[in-house]
ZAKOL-803767 format. One record per residue: residue in one letter; y negated, z negated, x negated of N, C-alpha, C, O, CB in turn. Coordinates in steps of 0.02 Angstrom, whole numbers, plus 50000, padded with zeros to 5 digits. Each point is the difference from the previous one (the first is absolute). Glycine has a CB too. Example, Ala and Ser with C-alpha at 12.3 -4.5 7.8 and 13.67 -1.06 7.14 Angstrom:
ZAKOL-803767
+-----+-------+-------+-------+-------+-------+-------+-------+-------+-------+-------+-------+-------+-------+-------+-------+
| res |   n_v |   n_w |   n_u |  ca_v |  ca_w |  ca_u |   c_v |   c_w |   c_u |   o_v |   o_w |   o_u |  cb_v |  cb_w |  cb_u |
+-----+-------+-------+-------+-------+-------+-------+-------+-------+-------+-------+-------+-------+-------+-------+-------+
|   A | 50284 | 49610 | 49340 | 49941 | 50000 | 50045 | 49940 | 50000 | 49955 | 50001 | 49967 | 49948 | 50058 | 49971 | 50147 |
|   S | 49888 | 50098 | 49923 | 49941 | 49997 | 49958 | 49945 | 49963 | 50039 | 49945 | 49992 | 49975 | 50087 | 50116 | 49966 |
+-----+-------+-------+-------+-------+-------+-------+-------+-------+-------+-------+-------+-------+-------+-------+-------+
This chain:
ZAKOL-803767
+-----+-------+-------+-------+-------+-------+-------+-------+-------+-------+-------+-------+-------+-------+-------+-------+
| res |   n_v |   n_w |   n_u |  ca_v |  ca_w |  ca_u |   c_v |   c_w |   c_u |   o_v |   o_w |   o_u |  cb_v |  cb_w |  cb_u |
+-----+-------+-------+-------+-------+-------+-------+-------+-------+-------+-------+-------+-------+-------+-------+-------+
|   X | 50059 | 50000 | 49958 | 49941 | 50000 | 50042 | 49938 | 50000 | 49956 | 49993 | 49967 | 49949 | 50069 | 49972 | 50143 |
|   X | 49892 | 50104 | 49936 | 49944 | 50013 | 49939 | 49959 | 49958 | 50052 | 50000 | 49999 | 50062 | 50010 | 50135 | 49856 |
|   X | 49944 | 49820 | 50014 | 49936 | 49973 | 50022 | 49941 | 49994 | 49956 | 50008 | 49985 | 49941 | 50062 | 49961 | 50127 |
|   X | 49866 | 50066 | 49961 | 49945 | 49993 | 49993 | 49949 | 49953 | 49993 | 49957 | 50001 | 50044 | 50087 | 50068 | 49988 |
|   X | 49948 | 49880 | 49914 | 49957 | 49955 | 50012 | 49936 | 50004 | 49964 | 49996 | 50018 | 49941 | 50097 | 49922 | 50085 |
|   X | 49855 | 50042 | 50014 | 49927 | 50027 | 49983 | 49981 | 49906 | 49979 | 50036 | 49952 | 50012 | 49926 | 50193 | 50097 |
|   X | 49972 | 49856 | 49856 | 49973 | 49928 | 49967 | 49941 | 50015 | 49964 | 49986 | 50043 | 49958 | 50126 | 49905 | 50025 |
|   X | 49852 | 50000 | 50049 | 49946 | 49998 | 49959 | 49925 | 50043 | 50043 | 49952 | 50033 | 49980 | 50154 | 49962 | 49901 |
|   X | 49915 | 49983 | 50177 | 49944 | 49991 | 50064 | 49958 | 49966 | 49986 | 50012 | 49975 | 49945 | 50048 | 50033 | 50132 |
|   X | 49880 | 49969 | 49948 | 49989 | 49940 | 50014 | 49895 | 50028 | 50023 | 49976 | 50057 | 50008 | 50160 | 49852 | 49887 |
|   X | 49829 | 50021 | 50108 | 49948 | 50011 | 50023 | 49939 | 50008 | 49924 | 49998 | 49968 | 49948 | 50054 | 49964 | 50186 |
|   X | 49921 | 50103 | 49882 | 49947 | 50018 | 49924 | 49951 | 50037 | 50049 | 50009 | 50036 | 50049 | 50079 | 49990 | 49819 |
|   X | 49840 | 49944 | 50086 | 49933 | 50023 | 49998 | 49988 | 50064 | 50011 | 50051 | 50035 | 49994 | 49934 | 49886 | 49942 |
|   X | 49959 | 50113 | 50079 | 49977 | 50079 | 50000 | 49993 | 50009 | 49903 | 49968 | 49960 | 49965 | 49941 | 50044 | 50188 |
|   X | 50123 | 50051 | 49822 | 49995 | 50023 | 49948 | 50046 | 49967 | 49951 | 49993 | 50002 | 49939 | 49900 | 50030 | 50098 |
|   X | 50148 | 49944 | 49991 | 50058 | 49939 | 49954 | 50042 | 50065 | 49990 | 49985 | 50060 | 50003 | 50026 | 49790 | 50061 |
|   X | 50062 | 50109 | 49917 | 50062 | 50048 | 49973 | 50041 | 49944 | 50036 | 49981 | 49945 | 50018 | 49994 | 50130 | 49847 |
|   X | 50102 | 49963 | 50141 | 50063 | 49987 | 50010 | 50012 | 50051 | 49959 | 49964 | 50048 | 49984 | 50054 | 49898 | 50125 |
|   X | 50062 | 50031 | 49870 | 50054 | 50033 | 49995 | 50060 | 49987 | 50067 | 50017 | 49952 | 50035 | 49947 | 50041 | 49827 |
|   X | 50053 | 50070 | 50134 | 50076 | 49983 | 50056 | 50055 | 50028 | 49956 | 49988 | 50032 | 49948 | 49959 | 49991 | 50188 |
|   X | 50133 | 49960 | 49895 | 50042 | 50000 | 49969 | 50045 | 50008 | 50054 | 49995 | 49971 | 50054 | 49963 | 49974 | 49850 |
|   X | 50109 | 50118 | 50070 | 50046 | 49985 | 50047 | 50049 | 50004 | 49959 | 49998 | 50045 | 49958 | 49958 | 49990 | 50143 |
|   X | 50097 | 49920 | 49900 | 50074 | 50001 | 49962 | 50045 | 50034 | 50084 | 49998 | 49992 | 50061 | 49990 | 49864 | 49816 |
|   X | 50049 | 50185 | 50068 | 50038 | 50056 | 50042 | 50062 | 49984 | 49985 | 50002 | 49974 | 49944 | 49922 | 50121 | 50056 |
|   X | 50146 | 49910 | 50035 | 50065 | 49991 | 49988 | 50008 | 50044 | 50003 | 50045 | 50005 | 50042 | 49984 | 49919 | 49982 |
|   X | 49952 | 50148 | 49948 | 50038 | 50052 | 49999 | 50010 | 50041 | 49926 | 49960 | 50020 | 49958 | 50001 | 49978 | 50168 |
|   X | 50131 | 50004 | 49881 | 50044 | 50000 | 49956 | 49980 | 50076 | 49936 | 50023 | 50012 | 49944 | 50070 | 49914 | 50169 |
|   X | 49867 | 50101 | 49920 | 49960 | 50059 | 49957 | 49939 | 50017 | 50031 | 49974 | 50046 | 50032 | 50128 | 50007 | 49928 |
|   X | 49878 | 49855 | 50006 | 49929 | 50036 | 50018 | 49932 | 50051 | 49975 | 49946 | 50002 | 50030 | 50097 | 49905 | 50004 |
|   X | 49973 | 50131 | 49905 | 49967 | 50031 | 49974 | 50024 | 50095 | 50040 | 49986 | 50052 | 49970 | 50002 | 49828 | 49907 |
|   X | 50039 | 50117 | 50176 | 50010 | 50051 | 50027 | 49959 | 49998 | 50063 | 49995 | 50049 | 50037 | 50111 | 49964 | 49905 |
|   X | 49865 | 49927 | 50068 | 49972 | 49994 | 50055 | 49904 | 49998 | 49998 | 49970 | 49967 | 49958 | 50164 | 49969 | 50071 |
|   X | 49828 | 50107 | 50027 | 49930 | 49996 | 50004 | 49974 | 49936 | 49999 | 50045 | 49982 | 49961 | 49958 | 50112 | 50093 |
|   X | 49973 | 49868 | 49952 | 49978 | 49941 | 50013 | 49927 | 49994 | 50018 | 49958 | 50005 | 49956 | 50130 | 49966 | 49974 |
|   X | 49893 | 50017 | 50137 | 49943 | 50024 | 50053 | 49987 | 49928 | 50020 | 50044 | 49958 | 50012 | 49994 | 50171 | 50038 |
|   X | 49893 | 49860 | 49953 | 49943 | 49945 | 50022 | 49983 | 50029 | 50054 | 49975 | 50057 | 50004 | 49977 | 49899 | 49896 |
|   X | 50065 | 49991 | 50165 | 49931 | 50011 | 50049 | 49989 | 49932 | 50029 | 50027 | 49946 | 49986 | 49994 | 50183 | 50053 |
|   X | 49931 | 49888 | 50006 | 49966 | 49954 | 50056 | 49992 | 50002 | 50045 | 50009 | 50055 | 50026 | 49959 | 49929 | 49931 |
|   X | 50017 | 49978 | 50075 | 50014 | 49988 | 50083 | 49946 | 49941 | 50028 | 50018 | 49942 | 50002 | 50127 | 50085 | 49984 |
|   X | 49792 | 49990 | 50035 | 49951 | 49960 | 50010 | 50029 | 49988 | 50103 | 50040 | 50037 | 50029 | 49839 | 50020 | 49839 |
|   X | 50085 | 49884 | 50161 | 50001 | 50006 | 50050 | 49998 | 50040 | 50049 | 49946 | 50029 | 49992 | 50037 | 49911 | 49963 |
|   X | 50048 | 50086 | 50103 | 49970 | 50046 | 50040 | 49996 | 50084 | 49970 | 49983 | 50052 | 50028 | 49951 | 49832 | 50015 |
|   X | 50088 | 50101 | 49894 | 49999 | 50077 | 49968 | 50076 | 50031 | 49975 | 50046 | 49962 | 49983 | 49824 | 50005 | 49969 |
|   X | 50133 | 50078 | 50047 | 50049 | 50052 | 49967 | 50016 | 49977 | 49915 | 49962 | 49990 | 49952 | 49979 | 50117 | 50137 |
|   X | 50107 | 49890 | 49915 | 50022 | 50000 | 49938 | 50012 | 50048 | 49931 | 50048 | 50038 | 49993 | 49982 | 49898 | 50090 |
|   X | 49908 | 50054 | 49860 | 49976 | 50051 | 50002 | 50024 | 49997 | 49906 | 50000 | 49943 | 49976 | 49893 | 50065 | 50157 |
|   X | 50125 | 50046 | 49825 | 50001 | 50005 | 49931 | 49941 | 49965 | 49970 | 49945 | 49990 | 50026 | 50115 | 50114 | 49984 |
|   X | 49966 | 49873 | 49918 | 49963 | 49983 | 49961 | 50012 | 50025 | 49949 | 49944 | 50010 | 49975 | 50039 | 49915 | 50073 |
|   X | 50070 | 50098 | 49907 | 50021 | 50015 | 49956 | 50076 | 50004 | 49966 | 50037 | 49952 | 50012 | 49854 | 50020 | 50002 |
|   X | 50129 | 50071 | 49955 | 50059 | 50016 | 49967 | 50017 | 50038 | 49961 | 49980 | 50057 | 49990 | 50034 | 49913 | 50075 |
|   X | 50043 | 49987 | 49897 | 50020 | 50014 | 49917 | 50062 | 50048 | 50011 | 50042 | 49975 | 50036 | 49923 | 49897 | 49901 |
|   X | 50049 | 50193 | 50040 | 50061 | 50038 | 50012 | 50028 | 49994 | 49958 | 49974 | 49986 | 49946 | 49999 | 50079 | 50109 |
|   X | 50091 | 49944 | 49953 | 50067 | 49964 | 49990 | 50011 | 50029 | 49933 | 50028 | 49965 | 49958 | 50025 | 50022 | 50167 |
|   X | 49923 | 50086 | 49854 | 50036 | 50057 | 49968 | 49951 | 50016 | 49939 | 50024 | 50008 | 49943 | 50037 | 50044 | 50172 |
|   X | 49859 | 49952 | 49899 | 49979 | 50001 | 49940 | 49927 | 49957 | 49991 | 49955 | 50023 | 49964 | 50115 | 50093 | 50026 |
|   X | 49925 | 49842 | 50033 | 49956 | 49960 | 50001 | 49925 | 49996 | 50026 | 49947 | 49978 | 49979 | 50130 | 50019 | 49949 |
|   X | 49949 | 50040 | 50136 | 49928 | 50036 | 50034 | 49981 | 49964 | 50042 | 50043 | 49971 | 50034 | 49977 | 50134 | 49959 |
|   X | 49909 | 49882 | 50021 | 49982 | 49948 | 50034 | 49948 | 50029 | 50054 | 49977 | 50057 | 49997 | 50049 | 49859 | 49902 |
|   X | 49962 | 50042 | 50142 | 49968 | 50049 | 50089 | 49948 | 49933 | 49994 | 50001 | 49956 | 49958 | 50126 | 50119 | 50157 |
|   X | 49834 | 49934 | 49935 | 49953 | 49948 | 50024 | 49977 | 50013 | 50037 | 49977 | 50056 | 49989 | 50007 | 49909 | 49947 |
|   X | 49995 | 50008 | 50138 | 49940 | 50001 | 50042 | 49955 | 50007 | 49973 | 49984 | 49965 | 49952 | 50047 | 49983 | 50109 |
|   X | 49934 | 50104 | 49965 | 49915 | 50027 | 49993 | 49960 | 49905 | 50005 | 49955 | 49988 | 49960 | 50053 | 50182 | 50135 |
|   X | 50013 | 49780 | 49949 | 49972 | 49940 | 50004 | 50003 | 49954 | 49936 | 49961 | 49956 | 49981 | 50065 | 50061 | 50136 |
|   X | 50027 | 50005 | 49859 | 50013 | 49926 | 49933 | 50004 | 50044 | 49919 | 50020 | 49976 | 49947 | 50086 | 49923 | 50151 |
|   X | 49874 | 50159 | 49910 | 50013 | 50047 | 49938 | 49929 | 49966 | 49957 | 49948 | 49982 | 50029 | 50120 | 50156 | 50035 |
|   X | 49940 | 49859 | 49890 | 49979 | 49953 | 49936 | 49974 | 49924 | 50002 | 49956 | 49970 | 49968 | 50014 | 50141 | 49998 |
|   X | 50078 | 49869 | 50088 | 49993 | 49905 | 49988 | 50070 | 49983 | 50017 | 50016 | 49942 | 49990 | 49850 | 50021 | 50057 |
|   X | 50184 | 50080 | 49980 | 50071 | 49967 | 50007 | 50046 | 50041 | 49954 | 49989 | 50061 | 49999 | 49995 | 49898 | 50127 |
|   X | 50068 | 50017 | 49835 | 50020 | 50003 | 49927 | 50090 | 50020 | 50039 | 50023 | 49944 | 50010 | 49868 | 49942 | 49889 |
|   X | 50144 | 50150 | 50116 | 50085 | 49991 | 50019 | 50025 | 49998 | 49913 | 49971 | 50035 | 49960 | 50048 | 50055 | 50184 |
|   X | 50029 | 49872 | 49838 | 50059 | 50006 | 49965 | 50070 | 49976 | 50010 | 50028 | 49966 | 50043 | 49888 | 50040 | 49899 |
|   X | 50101 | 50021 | 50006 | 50077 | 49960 | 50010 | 50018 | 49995 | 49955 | 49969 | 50034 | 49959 | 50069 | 49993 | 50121 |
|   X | 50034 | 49921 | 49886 | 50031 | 49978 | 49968 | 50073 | 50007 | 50018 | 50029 | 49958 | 50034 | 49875 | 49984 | 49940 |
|   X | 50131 | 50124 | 49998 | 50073 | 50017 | 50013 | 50026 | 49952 | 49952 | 50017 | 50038 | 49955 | 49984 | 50090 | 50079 |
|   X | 50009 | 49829 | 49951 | 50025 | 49951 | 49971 | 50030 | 49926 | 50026 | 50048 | 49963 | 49990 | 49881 | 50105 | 49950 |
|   X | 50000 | 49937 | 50105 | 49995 | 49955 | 50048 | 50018 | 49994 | 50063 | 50008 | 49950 | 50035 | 49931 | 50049 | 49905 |
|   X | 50068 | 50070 | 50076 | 49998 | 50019 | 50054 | 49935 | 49994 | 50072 | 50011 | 50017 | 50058 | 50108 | 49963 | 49875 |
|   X | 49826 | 49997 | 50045 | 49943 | 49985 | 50022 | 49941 | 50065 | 49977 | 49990 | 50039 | 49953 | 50056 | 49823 | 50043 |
|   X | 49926 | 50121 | 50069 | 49929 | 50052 | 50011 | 49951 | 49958 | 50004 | 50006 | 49947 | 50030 | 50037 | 50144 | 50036 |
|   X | 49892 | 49929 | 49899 | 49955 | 49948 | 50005 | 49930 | 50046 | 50037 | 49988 | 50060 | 49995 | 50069 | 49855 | 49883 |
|   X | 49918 | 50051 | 50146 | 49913 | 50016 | 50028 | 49938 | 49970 | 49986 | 49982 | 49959 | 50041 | 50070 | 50063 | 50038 |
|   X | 49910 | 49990 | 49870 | 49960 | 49957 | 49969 | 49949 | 50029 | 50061 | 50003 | 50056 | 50026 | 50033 | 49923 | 49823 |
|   X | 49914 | 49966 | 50168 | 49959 | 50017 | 50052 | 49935 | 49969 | 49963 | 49994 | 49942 | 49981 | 50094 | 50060 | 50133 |
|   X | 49858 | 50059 | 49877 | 49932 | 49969 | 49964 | 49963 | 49990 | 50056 | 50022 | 50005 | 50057 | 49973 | 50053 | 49832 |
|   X | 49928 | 49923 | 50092 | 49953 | 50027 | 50053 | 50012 | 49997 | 50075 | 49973 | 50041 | 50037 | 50008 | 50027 | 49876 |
|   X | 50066 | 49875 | 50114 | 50002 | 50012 | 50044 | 49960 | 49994 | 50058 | 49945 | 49977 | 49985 | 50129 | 50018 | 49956 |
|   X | 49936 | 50023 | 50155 | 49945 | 50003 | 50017 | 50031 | 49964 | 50069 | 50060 | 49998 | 50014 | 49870 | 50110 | 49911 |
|   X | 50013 | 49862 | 50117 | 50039 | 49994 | 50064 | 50052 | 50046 | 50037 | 50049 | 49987 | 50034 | 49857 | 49960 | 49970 |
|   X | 50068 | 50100 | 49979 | 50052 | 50066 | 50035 | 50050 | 49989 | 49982 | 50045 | 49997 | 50042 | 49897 | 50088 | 49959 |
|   X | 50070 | 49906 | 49948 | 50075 | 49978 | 49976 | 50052 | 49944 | 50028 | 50062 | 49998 | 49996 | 49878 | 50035 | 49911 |
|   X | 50040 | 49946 | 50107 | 50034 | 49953 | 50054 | 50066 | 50031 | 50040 | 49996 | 50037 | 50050 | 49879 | 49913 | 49967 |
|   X | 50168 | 50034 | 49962 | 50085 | 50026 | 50050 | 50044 | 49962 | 49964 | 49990 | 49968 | 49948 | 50003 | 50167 | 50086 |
|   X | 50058 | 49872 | 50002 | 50065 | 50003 | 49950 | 50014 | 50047 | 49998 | 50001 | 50047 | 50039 | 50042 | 49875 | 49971 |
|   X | 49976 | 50065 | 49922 | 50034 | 50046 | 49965 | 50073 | 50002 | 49981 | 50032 | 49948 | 50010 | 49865 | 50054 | 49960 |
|   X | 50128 | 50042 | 50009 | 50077 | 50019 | 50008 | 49997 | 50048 | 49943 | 49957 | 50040 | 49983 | 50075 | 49948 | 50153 |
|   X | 50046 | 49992 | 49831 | 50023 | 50061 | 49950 | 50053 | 50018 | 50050 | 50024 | 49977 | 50052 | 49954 | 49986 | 49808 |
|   X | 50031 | 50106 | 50090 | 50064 | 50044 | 50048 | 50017 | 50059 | 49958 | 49964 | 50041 | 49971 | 49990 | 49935 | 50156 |
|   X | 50119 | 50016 | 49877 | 50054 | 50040 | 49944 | 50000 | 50093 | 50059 | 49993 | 50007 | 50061 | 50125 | 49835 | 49876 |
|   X | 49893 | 50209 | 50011 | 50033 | 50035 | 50015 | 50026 | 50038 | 49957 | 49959 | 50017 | 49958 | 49996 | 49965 | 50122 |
|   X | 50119 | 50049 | 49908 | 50035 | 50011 | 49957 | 49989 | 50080 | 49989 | 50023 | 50040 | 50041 | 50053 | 49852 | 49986 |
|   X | 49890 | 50127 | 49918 | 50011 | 50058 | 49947 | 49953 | 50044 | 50056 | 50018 | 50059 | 50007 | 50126 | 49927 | 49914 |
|   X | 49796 | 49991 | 50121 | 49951 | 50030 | 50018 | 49933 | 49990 | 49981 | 49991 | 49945 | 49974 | 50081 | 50063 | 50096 |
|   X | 49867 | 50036 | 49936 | 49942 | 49965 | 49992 | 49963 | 49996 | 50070 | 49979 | 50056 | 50013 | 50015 | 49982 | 49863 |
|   X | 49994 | 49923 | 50166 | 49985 | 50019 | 50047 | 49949 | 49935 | 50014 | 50003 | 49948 | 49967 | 50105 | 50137 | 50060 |
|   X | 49851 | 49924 | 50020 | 49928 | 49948 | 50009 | 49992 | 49991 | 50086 | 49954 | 49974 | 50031 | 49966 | 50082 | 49846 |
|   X | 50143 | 49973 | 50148 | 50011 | 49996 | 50058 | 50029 | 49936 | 50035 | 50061 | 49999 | 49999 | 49943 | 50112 | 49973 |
|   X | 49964 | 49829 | 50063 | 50049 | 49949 | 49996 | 50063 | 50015 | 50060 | 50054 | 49971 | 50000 | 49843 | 49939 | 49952 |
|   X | 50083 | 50137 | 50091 | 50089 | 50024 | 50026 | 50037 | 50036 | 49954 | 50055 | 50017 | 50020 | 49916 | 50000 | 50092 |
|   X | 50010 | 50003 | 49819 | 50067 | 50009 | 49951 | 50026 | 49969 | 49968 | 50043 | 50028 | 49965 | 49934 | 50034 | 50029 |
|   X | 50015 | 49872 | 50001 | 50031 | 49942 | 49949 | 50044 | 49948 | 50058 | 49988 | 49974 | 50054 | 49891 | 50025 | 49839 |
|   X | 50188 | 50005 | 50051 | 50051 | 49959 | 50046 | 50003 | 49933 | 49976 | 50042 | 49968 | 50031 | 50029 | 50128 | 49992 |
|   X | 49900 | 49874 | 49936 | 50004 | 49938 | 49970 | 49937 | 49971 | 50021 | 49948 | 50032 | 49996 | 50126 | 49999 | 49909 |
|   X | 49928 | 49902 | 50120 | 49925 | 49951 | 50008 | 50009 | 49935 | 49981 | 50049 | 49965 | 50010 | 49911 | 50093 | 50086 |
|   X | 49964 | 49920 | 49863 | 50010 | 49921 | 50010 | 49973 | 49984 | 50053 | 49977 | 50043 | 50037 | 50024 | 49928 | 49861 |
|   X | 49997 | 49950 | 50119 | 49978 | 49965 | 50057 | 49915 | 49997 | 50011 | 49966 | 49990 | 50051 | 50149 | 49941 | 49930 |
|   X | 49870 | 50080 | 49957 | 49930 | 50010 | 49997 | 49941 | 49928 | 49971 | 50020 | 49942 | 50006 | 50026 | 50153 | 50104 |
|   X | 49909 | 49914 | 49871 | 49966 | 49937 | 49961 | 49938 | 50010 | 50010 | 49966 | 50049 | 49983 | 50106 | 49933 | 49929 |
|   X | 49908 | 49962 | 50123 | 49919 | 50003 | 50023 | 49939 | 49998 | 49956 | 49991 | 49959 | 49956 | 50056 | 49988 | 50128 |
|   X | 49912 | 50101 | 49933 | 49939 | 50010 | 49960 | 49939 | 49971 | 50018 | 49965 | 50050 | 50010 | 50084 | 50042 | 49967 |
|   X | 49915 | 49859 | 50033 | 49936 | 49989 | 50009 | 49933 | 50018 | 49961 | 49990 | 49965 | 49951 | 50080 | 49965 | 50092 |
|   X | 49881 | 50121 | 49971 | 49949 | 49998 | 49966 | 49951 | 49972 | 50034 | 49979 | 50027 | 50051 | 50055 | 50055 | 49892 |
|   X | 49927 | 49836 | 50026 | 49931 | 49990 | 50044 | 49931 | 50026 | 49968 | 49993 | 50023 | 49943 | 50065 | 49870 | 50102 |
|   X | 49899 | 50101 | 49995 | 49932 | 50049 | 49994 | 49962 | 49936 | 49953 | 49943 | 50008 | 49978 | 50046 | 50083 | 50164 |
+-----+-------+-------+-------+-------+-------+-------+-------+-------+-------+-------+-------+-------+-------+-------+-------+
């Protein structure tokens, strides 16, 4: 059974940083995309970013492109999301999510999810 655990939520200032983190149980995970999103209240669940599986290509929302950082650690098996600059808008949970030997930014193409880890930004 593959699982997803996200860490390293929590509540921070306008213009602070997080990092997020998801440790993945999956048995090859360097074959797999590894995709950030969010999910604010009342809204659609929407991309943030992702690391492809195959040659190290990375996507971003037009919203978080030069203050949110995706990596990963095939070693570890963990994806990380360094979050700069952040802003109230930012505010959701957030969720990592596996999909195997695709690149895709679609969150109906990824079959793997974590439970998700809450983001607070205050003004």
């Amino acid at each position: 059974q593959v699982h997803l655990v996200e860490s390293g939520g929590g509540l921070v200032q306008a213009g602070g940083s997080l990092r997020l983190s998801c440790a993945a149980s999956l048995r090859t995970f360097s074959s797999y995309t590894m995709g950030w999103f969010r999910q604010a209240p009342g809204q659609e669940r929407e991309f943030v970013a992702a690391f492809a599986w195959s040659n190290g290509i990375t996507d971003y929302a037009d919203s978080v492109k030069g203050r949110f950082t995706i990596s990963r650690d095939n070693a570890k098996n963990t994806v990380y999301l360094q979050m700069n600059s952040l802003k109230p808008e930012d505010t959701a949970v957030y969720y990592c999510a596996a999909e195997f030997r695709r690149r895709v930014v679609v969150p109906t193409e990824y079959t793997y999810w974590g439970q998700g880890t809450q983001v607070t930004v205050s003004s």
